[in-house]
TIRO-2110 file (N, C-alpha, C; in Angstrom, 1 decimal):
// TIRO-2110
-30.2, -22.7, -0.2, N, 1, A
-30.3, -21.5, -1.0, CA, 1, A
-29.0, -20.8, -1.3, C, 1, A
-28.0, -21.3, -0.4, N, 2, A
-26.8, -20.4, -0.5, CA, 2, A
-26.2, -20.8, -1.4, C, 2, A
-26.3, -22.0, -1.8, N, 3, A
-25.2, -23.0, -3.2, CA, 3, A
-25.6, -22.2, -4.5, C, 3, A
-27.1, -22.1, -4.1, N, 4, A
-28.1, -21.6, -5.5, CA, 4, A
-27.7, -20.2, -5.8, C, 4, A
-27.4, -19.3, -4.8, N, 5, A
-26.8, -17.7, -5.1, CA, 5, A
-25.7, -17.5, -5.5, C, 5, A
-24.8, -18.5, -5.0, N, 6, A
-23.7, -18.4, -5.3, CA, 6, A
-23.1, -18.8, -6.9, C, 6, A
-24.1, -19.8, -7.4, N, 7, A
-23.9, -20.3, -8.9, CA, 7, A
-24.2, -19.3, -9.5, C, 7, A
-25.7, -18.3, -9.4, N, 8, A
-26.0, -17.5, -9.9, CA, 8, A
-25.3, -16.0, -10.1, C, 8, A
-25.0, -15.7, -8.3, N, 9, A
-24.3, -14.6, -8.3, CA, 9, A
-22.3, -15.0, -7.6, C, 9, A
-21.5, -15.5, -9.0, N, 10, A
-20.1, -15.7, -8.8, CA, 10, A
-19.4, -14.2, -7.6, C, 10, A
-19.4, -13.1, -8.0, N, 11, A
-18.6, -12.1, -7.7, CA, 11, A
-19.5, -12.0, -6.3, C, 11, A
-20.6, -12.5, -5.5, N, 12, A
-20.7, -12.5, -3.9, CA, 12, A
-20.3, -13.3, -3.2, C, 12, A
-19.5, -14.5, -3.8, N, 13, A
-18.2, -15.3, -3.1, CA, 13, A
-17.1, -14.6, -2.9, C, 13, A
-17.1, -14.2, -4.1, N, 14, A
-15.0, -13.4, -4.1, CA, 14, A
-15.5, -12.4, -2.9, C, 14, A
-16.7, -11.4, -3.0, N, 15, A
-16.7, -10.1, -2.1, CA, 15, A
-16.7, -11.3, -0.5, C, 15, A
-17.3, -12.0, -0.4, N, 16, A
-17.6, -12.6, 0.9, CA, 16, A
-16.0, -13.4, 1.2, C, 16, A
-15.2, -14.1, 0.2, N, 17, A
-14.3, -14.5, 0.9, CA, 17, A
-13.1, -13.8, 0.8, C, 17, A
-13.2, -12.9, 0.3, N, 18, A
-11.7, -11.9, 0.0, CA, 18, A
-12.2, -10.4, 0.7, C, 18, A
-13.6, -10.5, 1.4, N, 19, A
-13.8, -9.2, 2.1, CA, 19, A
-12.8, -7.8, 1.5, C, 19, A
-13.1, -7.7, 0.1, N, 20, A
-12.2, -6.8, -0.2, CA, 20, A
-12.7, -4.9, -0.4, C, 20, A
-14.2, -5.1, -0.3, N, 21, A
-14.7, -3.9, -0.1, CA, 21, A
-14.8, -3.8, 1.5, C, 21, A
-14.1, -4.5, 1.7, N, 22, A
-13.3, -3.4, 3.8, CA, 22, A
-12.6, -2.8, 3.7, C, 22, A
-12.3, -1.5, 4.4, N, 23, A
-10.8, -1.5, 4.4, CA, 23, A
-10.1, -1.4, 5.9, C, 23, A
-9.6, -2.1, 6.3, N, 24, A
-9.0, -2.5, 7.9, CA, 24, A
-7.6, -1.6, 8.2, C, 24, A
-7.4, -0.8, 9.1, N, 25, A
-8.1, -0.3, 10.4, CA, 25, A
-9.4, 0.6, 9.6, C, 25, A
-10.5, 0.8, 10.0, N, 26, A
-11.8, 1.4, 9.5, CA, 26, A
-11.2, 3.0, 10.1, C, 26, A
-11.7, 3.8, 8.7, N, 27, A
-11.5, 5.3, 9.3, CA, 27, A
-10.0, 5.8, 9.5, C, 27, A
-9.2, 5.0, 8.7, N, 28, A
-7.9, 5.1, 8.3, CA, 28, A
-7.4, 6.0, 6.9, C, 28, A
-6.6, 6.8, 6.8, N, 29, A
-6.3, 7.4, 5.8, CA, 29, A
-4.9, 6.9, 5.4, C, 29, A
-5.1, 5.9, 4.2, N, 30, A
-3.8, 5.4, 3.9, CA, 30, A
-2.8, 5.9, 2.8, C, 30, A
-3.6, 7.2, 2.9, N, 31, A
-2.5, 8.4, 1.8, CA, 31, A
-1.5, 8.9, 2.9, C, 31, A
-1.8, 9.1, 4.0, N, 32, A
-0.7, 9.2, 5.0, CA, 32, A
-0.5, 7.9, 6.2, C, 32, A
0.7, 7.4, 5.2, N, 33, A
1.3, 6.2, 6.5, CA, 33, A
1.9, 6.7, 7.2, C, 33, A
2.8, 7.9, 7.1, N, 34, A
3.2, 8.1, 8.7, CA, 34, A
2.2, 8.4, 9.6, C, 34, A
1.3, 8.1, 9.7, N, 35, A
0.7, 8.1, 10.8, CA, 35, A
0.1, 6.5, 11.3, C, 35, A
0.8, 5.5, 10.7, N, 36, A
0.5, 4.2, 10.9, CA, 36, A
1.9, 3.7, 11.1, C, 36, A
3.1, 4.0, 10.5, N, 37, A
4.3, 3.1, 10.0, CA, 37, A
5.5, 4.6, 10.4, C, 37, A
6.0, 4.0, 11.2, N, 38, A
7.7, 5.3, 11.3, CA, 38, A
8.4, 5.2, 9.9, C, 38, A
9.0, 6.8, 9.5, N, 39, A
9.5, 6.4, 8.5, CA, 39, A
9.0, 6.3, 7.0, C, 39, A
7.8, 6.5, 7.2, N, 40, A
7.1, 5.9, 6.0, CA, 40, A
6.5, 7.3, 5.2, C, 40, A
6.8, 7.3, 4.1, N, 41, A
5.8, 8.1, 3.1, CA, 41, A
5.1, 7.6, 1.5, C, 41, A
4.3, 8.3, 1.3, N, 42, A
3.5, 7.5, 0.5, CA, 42, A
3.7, 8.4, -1.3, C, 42, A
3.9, 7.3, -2.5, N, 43, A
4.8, 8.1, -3.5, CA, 43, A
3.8, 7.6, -4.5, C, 43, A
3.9, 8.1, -5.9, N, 44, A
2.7, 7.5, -7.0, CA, 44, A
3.6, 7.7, -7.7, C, 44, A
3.3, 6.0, -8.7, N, 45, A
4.3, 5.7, -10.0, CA, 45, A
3.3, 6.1, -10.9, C, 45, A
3.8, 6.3, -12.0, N, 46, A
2.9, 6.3, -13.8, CA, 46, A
3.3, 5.4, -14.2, C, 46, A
2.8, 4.4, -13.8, N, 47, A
3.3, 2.7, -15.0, CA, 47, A
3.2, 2.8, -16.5, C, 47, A
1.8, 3.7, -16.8, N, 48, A
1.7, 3.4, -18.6, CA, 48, A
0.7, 4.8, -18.4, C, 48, A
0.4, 5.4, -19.4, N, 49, A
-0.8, 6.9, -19.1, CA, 49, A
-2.2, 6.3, -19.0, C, 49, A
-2.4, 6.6, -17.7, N, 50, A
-3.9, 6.7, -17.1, CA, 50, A
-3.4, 5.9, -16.5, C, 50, A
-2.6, 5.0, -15.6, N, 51, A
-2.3, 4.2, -14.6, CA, 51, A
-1.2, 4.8, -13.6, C, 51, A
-1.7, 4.7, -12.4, N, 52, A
-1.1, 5.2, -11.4, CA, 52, A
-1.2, 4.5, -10.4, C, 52, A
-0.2, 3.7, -10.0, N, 53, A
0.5, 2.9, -8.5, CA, 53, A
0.9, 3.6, -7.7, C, 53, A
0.3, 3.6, -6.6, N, 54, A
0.8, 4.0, -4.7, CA, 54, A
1.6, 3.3, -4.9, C, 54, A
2.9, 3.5, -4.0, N, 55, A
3.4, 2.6, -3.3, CA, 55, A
3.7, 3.8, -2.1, C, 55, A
4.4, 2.9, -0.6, N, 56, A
5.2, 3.2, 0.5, CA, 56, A
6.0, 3.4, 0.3, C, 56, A
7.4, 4.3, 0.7, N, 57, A
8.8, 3.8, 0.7, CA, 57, A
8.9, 3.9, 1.8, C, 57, A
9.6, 2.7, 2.6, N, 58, A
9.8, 2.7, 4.1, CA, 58, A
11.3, 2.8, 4.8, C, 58, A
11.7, 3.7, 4.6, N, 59, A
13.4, 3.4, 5.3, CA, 59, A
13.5, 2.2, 6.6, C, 59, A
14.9, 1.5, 6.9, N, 60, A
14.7, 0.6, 7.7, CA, 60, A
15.3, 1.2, 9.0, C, 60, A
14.9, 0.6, 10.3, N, 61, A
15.0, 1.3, 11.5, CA, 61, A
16.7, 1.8, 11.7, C, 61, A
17.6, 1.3, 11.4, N, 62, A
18.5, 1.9, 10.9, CA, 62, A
19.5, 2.8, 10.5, C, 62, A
17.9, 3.3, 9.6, N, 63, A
18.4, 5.0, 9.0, CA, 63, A
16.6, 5.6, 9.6, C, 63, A
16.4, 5.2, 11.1, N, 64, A
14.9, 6.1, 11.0, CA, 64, A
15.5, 7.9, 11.5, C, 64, A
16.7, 7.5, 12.4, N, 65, A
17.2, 8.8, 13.1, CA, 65, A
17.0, 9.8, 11.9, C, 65, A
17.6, 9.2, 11.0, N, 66, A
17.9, 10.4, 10.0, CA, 66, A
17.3, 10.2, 8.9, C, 66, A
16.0, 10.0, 9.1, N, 67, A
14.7, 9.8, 8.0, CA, 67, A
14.1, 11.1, 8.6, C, 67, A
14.3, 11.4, 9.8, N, 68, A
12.9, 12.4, 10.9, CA, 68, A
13.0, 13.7, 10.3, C, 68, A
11.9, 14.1, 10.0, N, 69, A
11.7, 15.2, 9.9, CA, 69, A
12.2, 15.5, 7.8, C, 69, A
12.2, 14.4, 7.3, N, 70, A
12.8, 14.9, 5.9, CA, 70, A
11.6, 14.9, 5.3, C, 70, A
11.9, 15.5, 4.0, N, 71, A
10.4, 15.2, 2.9, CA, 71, A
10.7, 14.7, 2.2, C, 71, A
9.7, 14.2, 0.9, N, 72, A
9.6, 13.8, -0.1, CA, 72, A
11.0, 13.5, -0.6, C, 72, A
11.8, 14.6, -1.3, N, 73, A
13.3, 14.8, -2.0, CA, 73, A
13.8, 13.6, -1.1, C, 73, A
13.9, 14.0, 0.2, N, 74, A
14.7, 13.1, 0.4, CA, 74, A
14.8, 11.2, 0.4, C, 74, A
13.6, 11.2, 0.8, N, 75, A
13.0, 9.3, 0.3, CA, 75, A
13.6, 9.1, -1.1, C, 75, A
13.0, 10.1, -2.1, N, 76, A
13.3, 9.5, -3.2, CA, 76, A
14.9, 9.2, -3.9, C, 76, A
15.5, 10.3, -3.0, N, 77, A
17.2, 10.0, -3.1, CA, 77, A
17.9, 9.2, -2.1, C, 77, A
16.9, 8.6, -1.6, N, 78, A
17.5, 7.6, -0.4, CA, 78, A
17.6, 6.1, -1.3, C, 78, A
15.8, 5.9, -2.3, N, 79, A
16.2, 5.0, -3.0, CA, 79, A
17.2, 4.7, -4.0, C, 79, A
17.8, 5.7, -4.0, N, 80, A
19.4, 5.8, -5.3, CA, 80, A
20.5, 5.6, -4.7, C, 80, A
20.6, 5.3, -3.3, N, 81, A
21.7, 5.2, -2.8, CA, 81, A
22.0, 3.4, -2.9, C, 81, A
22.9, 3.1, -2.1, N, 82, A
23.6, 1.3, -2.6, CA, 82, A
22.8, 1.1, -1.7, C, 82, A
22.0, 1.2, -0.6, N, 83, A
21.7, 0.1, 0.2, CA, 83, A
20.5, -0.7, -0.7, C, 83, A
19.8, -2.3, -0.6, N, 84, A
19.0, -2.7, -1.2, CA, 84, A
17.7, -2.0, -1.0, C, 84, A
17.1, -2.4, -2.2, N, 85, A
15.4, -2.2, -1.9, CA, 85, A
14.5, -3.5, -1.6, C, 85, A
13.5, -3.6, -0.9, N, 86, A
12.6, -4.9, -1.0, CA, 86, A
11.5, -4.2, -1.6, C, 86, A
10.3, -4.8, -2.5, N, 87, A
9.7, -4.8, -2.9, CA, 87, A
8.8, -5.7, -2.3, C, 87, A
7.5, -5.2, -1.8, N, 88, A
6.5, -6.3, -1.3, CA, 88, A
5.3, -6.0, -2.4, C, 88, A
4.8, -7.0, -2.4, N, 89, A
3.7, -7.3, -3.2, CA, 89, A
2.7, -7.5, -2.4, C, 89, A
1.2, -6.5, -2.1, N, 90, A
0.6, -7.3, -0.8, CA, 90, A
-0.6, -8.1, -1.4, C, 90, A
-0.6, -7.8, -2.7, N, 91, A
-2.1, -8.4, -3.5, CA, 91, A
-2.9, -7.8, -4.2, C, 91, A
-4.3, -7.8, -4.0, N, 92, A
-5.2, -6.6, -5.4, CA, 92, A
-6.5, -6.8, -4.3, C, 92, A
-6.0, -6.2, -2.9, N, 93, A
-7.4, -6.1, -1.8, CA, 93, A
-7.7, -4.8, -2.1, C, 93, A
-7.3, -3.5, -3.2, N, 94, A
-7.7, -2.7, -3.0, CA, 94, A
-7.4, -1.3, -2.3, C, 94, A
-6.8, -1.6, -1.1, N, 95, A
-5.7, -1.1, -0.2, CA, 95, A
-4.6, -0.9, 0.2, C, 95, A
-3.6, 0.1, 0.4, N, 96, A
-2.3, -0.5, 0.8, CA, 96, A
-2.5, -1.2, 2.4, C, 96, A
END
């Protein structure tokens, strides 16, 4: 019967193999990663109007001494300075 639901119902595969309506750690608030990640604050792009991208910006252990205690202003003028950026891509689970 399971072959037969799955022809019928496509989108209970994807939810069953991509478990993407979880979100892992449970009872996590991932609007604030500093409370998961040192260093870390959480920023929203406007890619096009009505679209809005989370991302992280994560300084590297490096510069955490003198990440502590900054806000916002300062992450965002940290990405303007020469050091590189990485960009991760984690996928479309829904969550950062």
């Amino acid at each position: 019967s399971v072959p037969f639901l799955v022809r019928l119902f496509p989108s209970v595969l994807t939810k069953f193999v991509y478990l993407n309506f979880l979100a892992f750690p449970f009872f996590v608030d991932f609007r604030r990663p500093e409370l998961l990640v040192n260093n870390t604050i959480s920023l929203y792009l406007t890619t096009e109007p009505g679209v809005r991208v989370g991302i992280w910006h994560t300084v590297p252990g490096s510069r955490g001494a003198e990440a502590q205690g900054k806000d916002q202003r300062w992450y965002e003028e940290a990405l303007g300075d020469a050091h590189p950026v990485i960009i991760y891509l984690h996928g479309n689970g829904g969550t950062r």
